[in-house]
SEVO-148178 format. One record per residue (C-alpha): residue in three letters; z, x, y. Coordinates in steps of 0.25 Angstrom, whole numbers, padded with zeros to 4 digits, always signed. Layout:
// SEVO-148178
ALAZXY ...
***
This chain:
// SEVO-148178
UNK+0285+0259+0157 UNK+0280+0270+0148 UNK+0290+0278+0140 UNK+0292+0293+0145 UNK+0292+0300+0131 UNK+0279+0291+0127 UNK+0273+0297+0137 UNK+0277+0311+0135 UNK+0273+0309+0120 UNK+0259+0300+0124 UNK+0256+0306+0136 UNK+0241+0307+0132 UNK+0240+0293+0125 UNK+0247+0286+0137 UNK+0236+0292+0147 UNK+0225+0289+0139 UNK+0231+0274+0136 UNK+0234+0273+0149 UNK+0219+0276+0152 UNK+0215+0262+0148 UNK+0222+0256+0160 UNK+0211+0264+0168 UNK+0221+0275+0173 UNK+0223+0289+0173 UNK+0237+0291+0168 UNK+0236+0306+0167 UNK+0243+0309+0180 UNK+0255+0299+0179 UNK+0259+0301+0163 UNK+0259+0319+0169 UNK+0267+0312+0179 UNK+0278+0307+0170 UNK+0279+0319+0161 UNK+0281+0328+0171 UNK+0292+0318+0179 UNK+0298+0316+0163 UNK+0299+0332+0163 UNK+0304+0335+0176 UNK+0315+0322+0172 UNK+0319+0328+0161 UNK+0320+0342+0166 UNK+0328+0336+0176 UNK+0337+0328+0166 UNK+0341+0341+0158 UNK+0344+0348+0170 UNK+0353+0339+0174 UNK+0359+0338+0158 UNK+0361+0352+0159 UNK+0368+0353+0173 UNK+0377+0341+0169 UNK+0380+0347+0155 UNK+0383+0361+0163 UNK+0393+0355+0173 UNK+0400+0347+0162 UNK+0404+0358+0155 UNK+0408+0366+0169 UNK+0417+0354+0171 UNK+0423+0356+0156 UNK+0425+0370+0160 UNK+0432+0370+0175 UNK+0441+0358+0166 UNK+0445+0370+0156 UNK+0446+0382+0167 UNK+0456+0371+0176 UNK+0463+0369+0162 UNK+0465+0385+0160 UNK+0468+0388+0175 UNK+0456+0393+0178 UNK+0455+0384+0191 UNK+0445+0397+0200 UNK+0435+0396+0187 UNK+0434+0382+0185 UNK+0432+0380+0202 UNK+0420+0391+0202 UNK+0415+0381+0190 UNK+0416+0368+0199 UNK+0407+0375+0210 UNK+0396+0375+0198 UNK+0397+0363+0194 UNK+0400+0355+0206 UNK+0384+0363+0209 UNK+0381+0358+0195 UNK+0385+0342+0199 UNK+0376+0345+0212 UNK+0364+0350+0203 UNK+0368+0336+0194 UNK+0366+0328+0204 UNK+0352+0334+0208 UNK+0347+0334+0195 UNK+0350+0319+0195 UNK+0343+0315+0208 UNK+0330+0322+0202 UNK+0332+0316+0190 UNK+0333+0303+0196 UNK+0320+0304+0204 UNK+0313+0310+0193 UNK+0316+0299+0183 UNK+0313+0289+0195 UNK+0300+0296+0198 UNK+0294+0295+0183 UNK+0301+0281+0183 UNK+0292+0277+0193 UNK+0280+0285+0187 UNK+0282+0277+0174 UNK+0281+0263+0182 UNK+0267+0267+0186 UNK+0261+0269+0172 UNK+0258+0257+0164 UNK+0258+0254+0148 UNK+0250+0263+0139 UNK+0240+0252+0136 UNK+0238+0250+0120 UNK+0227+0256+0111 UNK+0222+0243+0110 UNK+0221+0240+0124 UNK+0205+0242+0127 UNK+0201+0251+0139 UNK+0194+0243+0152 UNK+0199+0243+0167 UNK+0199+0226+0169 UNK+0198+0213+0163 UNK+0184+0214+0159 UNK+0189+0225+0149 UNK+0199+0216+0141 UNK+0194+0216+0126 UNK+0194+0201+0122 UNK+0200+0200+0107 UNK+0202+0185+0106 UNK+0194+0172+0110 UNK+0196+0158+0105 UNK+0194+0145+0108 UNK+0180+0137+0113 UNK+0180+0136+0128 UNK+0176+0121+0130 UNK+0167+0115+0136 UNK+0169+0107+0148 UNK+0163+0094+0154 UNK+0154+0096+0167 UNK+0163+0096+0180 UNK+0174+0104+0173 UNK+0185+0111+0183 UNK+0192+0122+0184 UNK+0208+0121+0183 UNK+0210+0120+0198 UNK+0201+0108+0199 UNK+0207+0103+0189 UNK+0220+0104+0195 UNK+0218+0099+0207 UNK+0209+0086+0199 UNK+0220+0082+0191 UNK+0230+0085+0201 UNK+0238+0095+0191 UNK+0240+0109+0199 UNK+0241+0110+0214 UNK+0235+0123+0219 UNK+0234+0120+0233 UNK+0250+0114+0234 UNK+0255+0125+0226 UNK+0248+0134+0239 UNK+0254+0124+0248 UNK+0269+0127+0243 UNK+0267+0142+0238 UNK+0253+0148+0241 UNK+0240+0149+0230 UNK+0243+0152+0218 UNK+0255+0143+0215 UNK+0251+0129+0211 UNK+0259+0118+0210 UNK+0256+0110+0196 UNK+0257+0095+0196 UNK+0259+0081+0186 UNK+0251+0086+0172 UNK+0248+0100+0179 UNK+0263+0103+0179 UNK+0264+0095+0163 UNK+0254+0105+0159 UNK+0261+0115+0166 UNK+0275+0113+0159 UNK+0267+0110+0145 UNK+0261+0123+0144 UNK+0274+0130+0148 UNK+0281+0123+0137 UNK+0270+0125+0127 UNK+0269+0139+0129 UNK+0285+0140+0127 UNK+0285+0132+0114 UNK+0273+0140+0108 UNK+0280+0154+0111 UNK+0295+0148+0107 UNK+0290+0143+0095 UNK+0281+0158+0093 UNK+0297+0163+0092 UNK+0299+0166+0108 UNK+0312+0162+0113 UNK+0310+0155+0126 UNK+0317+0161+0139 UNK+0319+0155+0153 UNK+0317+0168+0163 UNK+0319+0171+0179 UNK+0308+0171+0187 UNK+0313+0181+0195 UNK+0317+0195+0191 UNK+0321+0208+0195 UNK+0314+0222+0200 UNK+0320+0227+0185 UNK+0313+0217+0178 UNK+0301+0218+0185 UNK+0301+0234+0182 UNK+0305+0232+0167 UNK+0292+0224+0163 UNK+0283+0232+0172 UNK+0279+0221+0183 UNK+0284+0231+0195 UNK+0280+0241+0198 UNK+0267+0236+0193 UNK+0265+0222+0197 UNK+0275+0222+0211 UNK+0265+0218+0218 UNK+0263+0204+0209 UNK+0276+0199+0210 UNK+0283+0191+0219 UNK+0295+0198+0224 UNK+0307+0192+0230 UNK+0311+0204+0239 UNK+0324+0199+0243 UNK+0330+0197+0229 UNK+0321+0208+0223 UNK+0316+0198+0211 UNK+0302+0196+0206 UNK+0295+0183+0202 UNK+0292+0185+0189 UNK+0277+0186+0186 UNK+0278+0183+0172 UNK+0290+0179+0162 UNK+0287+0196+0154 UNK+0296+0199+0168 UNK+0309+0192+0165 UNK+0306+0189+0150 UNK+0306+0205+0147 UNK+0317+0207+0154 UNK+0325+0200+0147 UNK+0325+0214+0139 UNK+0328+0224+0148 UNK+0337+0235+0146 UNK+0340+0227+0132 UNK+0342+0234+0118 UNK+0336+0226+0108 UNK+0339+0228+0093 UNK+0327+0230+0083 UNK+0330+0218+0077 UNK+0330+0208+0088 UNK+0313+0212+0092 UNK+0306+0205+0093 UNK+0310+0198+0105 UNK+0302+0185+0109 UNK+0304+0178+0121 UNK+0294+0168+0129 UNK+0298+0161+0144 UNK+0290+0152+0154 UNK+0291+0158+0169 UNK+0284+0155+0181 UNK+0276+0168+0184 UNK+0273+0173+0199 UNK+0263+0184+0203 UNK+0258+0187+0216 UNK+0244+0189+0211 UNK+0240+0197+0223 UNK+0226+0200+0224 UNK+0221+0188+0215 UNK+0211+0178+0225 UNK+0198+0173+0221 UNK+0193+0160+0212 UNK+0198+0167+0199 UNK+0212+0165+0203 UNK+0209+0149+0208 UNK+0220+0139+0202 UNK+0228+0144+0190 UNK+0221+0155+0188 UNK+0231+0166+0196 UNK+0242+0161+0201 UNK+0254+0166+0209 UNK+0265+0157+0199 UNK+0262+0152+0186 UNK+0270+0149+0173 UNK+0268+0157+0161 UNK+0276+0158+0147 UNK+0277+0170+0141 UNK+0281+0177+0129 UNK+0288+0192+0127 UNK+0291+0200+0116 UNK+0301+0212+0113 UNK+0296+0220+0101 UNK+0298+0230+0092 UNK+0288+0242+0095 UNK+0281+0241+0083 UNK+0278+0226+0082 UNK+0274+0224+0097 UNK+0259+0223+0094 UNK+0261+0214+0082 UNK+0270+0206+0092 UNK+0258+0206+0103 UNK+0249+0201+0094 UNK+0258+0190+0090 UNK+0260+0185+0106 UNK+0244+0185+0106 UNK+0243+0176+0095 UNK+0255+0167+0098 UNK+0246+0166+0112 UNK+0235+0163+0106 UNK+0242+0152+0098 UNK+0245+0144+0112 UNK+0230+0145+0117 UNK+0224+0139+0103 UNK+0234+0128+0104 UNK+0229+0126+0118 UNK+0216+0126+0114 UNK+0211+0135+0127 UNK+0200+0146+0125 UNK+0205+0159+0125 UNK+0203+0175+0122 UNK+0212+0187+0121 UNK+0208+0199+0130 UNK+0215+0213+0125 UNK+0216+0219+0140 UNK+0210+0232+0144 UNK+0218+0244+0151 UNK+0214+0240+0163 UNK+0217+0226+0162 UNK+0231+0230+0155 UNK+0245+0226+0163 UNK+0252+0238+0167 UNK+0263+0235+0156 UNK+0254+0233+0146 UNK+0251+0240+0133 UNK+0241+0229+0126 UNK+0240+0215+0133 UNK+0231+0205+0128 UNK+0227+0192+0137 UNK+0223+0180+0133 UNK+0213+0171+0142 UNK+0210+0156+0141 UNK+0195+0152+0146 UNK+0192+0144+0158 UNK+0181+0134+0153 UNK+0181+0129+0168 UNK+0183+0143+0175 UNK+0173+0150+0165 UNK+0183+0162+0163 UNK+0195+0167+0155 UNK+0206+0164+0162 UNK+0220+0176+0156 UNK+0230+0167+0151 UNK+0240+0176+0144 UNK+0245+0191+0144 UNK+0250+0196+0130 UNK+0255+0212+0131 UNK+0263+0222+0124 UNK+0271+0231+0133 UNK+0275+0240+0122 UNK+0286+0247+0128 UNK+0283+0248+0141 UNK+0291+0236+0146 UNK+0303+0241+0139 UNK+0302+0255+0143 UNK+0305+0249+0158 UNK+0314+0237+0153 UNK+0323+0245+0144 UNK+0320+0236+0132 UNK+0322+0242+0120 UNK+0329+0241+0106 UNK+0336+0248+0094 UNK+0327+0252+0083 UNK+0330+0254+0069 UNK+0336+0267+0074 UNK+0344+0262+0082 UNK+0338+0268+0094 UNK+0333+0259+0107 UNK+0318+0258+0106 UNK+0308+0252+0118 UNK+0304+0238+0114 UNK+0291+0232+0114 UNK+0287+0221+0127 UNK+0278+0211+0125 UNK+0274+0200+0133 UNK+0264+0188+0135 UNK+0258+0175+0141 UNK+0262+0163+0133 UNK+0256+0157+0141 UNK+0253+0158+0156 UNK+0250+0144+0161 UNK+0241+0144+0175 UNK+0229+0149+0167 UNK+0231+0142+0153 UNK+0232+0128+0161 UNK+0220+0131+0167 UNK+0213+0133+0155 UNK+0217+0119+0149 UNK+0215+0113+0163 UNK+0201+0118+0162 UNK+0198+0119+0147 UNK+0204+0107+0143 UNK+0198+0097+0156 UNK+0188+0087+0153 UNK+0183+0074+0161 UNK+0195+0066+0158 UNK+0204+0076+0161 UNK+0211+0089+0158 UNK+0215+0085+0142 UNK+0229+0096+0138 UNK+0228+0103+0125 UNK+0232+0097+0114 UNK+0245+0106+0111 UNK+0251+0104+0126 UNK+0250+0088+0125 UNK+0265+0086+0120 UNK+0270+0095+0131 UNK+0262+0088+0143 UNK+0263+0074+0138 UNK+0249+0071+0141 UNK+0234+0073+0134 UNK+0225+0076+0148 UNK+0227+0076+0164 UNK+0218+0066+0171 
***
């Protein structure tokens, strides 16, 4: 959530960033100033009113004290008027304060400099390529061939138990499965990310604190009578972890990782581009987050993209960086960069990792913040990324790495699943 005195101070800047997400934010950020200024006219009535009827009360105390009891009675009649005016002024400044609360859910991050204008994916600027895409033997397959050839993954028992979207991975499949998972972890913990187990679940609070409600509601799975939310991703819990803490200067940064199952409705997303892993309703990701200091939160972006980068050479997969437009963006957003893996038997890019920097957008709505050099509480940075998410990248090594005697598994995973190919 955007920062009220920011956009007080910025209000031309945060209109003409927010244009890059395509909207016209005129309207809204006029909206807020004129909610803040009617707040705060409210908020010093009220002081005054209060301050006028403390010192009454000090008053008819001293006028009972010197027998004046017929003066102090005519000033309880003010003030008892005064506590009535009190709690007037409060009610308005409740639903004023309410009313630009729910203003400021509405309006996203204020994208980067850096982020390029566009209004979809075909407008992400690509900064990174690297790796040959290989060339494979005539008859290749796509992942969900190879699946059901080899027996590995089971869309269609999957539907059977839950509906589309949720397969059911089998003998090597689920190997492969576990020795990503582990890999990803031990690459990230050995980066200097300490390793957390989290809930799969959390609550309304959480969900509002890293920006997934209002916004994306409609994506999550909702347990209506508990009033908990499947997580869509390990930012949920993982940055919550942090909510309504004060952090000192000298603990930043913070660096945590975590594997979660993730579970998003995906409502809307039919057709062949979503066939097997390629969107699905659960999968397992590993992610990695970061708690920084202001002023080193882009130097620490930068680091989560090479430390990503680091995992996709050792897997030898064909990859590229894309710097997302404004209108490719997450509403949360200030800068993201995703990375995509080629498809060598699907022809296409397939996004296989999300690496953003919230600023303090996050921790305007979590509460996050520490003691400066100061001593005064400052709003931290929020970081988060992919580390990997698995459906897409086993894909990729399903399809890039197949050949006529079988799917061979990279070199780097082979100490993890315990064997060299499925056949």
């Amino acid at each position: 959530m955007l920062q009220v005195p920011f956009i007080r101070e910025n209000k031309d800047l945060v209109i003409t960033r927010l244009a890059k997400r395509n909207i016209d934010a005129t309207q809204m950020i006029n909206d807020v100033i004129s909610f803040d200024e009617e707040r705060r006219r409210i908020q010093t009535e009220l002081d005054n009113t209060l301050a006028e009827s403390n010192a009454l009360s000090k008053e008819i105390g001293n006028l009972y004290k010197s027998g004046e009891a017929q003066k102090a009675n005519i000033l309880k009649e003010k003030t008892s008027q005064l506590k009535e005016t009190s709690k007037e002024l409060n009610d308005a400044l409740n639903t004023k304060s309410d009313e630009l609360n729910q203003l400021l859910y509405k309006i996203p991050n204020v994208p980067n400099e850096m982020v390029p204008n566009g209004t979809a994916d075909t407008d992400n600027l690509e900064v990174f390529k690297e790796g040959a895409i290989p060339v494979l033997h005539e008859g290749a397959l796509p992942h969900w061939e190879l699946a059901k050839k080899y027996d590995i993954i089971d869309f269609e028992l999957g539907n059977k138990i839950a509906g589309a979207g949720f397969p059911v991975y089998k003998g090597k499949g689920a190997r492969l499965q576990r020795a990503l998972i582990a890999y990803f972890l031990d690459k990230n913990t050995a980066a200097g990310y300490t390793e957390y187990q989290l809930p799969h679940l959390v609550n309304e609070a959480s969900g509002f604190g890293t920006g997934q409600l209002p916004d994306k509601e409609g994506q999550m799975y909702h347990v209506t009578e508990d009033n908990l939310y499947l997580i869509p991703t390990a930012e949920v819990p993982g940055t919550n972890i942090f909510r309504d803490v004060v952090l000192n200067e000298s603990e930043l940064p913070v660096s945590i990782t975590g594997y979660t199952p993730c579970f998003r409705r995906e409502a809307g997303s039919y057709g062949a581009h979503v066939r097997g892993l390629n969107r699905l309703h659960q999968f397992d990701k590993v992610e990695i987050l970061r708690v920084e200091h202001p002023t080193k939160s882009y130097e620490a972006l930068d680091g989560m993209v090479a430390h990503v980068k680091t995992i996709l050479q050792e897997l030898k997969l064909p990859y590229r960086i894309l710097r997302l437009c404004g209108g490719d963006l997450g509403f949360t957003s200030a800068l993201t960069y995703d990375f995509e893996v080629f498809s060598t038997a699907q022809d296409r890019w397939l996004e296989i990792s999300s690496v953003s920097n919230f600023e303090t957008f996050q921790a305007n709505r979590l509460k996050l913040r520490f003691k400066n050099s100061d001593g005064k509480n400052e709003l931290a940075h929020t970081l988060n990324g992919s580390s990997l998410a698995l459906p897409r990248v086993l894909a990729g090594i399903l399809e890039n790495y197949q050949t006529e005697a079988g799917i061979v598994i990279p070199e780097v995973l082979q100490a993890y699943t315990g064997f060299k190919i499925i056949d």
